[in-house]
PyMOL CGO cylinders between C-alpha atoms (Angstrom):
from pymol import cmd
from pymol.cgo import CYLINDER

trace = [
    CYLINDER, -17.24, -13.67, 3.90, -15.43, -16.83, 2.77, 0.3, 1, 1, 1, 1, 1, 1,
    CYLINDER, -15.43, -16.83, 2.77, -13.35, -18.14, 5.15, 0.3, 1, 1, 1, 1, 1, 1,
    CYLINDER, -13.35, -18.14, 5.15, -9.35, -18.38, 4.30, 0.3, 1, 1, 1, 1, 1, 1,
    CYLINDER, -9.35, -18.38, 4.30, -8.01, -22.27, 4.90, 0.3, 1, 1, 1, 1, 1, 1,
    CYLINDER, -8.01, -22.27, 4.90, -4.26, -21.50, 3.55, 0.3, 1, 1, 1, 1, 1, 1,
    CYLINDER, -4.26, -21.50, 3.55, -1.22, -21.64, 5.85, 0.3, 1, 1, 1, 1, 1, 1,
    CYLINDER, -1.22, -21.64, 5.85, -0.38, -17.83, 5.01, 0.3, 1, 1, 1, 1, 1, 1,
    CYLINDER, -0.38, -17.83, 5.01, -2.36, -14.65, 3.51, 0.3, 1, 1, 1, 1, 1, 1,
    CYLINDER, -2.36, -14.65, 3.51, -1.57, -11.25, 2.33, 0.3, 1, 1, 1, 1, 1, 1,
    CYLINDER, -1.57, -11.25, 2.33, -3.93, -8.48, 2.03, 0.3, 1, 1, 1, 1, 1, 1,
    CYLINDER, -3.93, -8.48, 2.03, -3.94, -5.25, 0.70, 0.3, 1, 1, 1, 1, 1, 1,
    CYLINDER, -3.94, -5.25, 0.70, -6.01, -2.75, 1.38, 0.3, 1, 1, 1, 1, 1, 1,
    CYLINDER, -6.01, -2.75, 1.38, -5.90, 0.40, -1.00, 0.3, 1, 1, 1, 1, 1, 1,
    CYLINDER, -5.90, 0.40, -1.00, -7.91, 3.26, 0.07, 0.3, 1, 1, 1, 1, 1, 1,
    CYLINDER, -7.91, 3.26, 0.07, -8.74, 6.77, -0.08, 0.3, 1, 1, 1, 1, 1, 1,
    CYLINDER, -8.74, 6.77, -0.08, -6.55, 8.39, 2.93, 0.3, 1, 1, 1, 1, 1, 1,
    CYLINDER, -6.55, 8.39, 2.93, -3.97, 5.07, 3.59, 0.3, 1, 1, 1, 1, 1, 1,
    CYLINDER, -3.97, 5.07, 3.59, -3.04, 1.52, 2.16, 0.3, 1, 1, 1, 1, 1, 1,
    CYLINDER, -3.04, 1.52, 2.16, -2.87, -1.60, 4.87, 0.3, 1, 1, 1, 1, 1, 1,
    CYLINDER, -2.87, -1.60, 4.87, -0.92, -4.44, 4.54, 0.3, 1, 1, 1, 1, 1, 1,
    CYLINDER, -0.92, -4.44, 4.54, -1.83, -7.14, 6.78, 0.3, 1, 1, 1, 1, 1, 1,
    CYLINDER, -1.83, -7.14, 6.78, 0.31, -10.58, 6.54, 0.3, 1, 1, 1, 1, 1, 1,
    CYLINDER, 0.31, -10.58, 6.54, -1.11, -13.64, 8.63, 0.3, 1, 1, 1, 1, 1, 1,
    CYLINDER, -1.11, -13.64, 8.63, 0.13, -17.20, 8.86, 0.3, 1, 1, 1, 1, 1, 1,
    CYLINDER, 0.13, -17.20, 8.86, -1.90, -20.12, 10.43, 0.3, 1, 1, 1, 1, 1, 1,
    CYLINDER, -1.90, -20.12, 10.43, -5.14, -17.81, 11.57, 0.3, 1, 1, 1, 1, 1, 1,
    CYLINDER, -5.14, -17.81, 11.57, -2.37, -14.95, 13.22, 0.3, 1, 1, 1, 1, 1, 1,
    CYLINDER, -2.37, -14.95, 13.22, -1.63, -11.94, 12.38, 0.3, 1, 1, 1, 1, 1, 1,
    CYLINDER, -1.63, -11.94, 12.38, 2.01, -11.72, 11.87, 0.3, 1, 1, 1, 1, 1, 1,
    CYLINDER, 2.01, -11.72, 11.87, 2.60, -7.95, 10.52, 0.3, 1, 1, 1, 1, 1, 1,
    CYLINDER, 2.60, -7.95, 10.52, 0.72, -5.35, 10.17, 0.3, 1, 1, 1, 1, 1, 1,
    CYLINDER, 0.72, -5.35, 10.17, 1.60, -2.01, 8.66, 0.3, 1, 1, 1, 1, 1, 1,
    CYLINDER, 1.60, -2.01, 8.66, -0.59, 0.96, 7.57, 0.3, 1, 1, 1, 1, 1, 1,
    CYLINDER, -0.59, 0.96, 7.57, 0.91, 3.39, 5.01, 0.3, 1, 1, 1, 1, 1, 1,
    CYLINDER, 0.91, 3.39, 5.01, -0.59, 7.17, 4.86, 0.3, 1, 1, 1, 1, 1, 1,
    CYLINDER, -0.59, 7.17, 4.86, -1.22, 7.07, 1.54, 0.3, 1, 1, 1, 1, 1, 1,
    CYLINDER, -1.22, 7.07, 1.54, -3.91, 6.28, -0.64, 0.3, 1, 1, 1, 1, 1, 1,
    CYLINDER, -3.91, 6.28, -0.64, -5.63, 6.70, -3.67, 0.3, 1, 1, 1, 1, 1, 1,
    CYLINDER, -5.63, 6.70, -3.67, -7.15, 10.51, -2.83, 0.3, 1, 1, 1, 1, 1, 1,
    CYLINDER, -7.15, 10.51, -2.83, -4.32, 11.67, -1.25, 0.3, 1, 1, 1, 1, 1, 1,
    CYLINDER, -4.32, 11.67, -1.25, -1.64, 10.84, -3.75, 0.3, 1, 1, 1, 1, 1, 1,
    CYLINDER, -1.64, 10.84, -3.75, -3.47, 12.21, -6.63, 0.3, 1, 1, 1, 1, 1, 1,
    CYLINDER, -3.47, 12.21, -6.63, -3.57, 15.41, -4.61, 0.3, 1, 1, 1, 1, 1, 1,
    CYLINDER, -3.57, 15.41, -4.61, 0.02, 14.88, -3.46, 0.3, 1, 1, 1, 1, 1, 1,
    CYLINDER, 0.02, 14.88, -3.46, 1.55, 14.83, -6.70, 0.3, 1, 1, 1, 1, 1, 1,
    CYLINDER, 1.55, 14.83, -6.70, -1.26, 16.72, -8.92, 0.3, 1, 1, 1, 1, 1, 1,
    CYLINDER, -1.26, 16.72, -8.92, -1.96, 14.27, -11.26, 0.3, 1, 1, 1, 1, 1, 1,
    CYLINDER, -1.96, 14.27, -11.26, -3.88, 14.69, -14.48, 0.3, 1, 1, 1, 1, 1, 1,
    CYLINDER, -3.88, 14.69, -14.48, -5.96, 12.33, -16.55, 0.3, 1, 1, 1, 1, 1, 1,
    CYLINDER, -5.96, 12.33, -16.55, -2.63, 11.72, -18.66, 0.3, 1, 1, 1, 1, 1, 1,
    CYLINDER, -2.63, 11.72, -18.66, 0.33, 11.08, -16.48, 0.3, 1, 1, 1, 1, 1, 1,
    CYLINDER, 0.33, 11.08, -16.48, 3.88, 12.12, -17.00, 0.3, 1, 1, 1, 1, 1, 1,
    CYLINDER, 3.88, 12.12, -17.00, 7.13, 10.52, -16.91, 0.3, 1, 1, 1, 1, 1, 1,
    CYLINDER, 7.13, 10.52, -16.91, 7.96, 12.60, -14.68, 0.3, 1, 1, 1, 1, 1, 1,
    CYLINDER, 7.96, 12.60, -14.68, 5.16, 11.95, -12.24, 0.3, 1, 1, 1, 1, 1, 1,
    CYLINDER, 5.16, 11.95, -12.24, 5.32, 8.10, -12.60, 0.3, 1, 1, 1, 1, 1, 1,
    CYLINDER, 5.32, 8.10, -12.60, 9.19, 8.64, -11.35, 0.3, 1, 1, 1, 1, 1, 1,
    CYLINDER, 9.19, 8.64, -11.35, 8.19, 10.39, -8.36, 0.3, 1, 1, 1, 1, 1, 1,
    CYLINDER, 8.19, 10.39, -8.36, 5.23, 7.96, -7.69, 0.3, 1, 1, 1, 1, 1, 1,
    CYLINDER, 5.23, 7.96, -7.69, 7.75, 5.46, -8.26, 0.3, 1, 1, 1, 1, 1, 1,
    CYLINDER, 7.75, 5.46, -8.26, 10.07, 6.62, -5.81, 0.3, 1, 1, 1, 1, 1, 1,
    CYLINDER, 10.07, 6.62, -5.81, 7.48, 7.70, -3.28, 0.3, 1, 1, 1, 1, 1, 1,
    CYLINDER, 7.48, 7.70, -3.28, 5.99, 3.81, -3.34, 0.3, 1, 1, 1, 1, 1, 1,
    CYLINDER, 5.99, 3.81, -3.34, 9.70, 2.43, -2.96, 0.3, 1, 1, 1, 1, 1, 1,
    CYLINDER, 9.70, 2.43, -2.96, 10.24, 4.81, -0.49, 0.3, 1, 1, 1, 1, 1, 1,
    CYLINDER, 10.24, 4.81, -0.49, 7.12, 3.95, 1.55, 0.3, 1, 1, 1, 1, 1, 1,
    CYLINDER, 7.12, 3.95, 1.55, 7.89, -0.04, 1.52, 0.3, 1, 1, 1, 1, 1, 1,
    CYLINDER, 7.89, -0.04, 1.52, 11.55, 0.53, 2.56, 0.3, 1, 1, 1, 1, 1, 1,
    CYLINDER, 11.55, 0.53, 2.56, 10.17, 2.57, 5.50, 0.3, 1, 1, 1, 1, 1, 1,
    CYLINDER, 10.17, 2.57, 5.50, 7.10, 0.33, 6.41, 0.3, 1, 1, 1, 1, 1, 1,
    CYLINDER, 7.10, 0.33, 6.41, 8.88, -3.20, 6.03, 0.3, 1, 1, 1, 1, 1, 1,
    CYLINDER, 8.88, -3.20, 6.03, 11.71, -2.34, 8.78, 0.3, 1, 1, 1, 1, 1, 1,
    CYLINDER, 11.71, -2.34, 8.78, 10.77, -3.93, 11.45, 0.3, 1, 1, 1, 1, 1, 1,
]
cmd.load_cgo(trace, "trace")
């Protein structure tokens, strides 16, 4: 694995069950957050078909904005 030189880094880690978000600045963590949603869950959550609503990208919309809001109050 490459190692990272910059002063700060965000990663993002989408998976099946949650999503991470790990922010570091000068080789430290600074924040960490893990969100219990992922790619398998919220296509079960919310049903989804191959073609996707309007209506479901509003509730996917407000379920992300939702889940940032809560996560990022710290």
């Amino acid at each position: 694995m490459p190692s990272i030189q910059q002063n700060n880094t965000l990663v993002i880690d989408i998976g099946g069950g949650s999503t991470k978000i790990v922010y570091g600045a000068n080789n430290t963590i600074e924040y960490q957050q893990t969100f219990p949603t992922g790619t398998v869950v919220t296509k079960e959550k919310f049903q989804l078909t191959k073609k996707i609503s309007t209506s479901e990208v509003v509730a996917l919309q407000k379920k992300v904005k939702h889940l940032i809001t809560k996560g990022f109050q710290y």
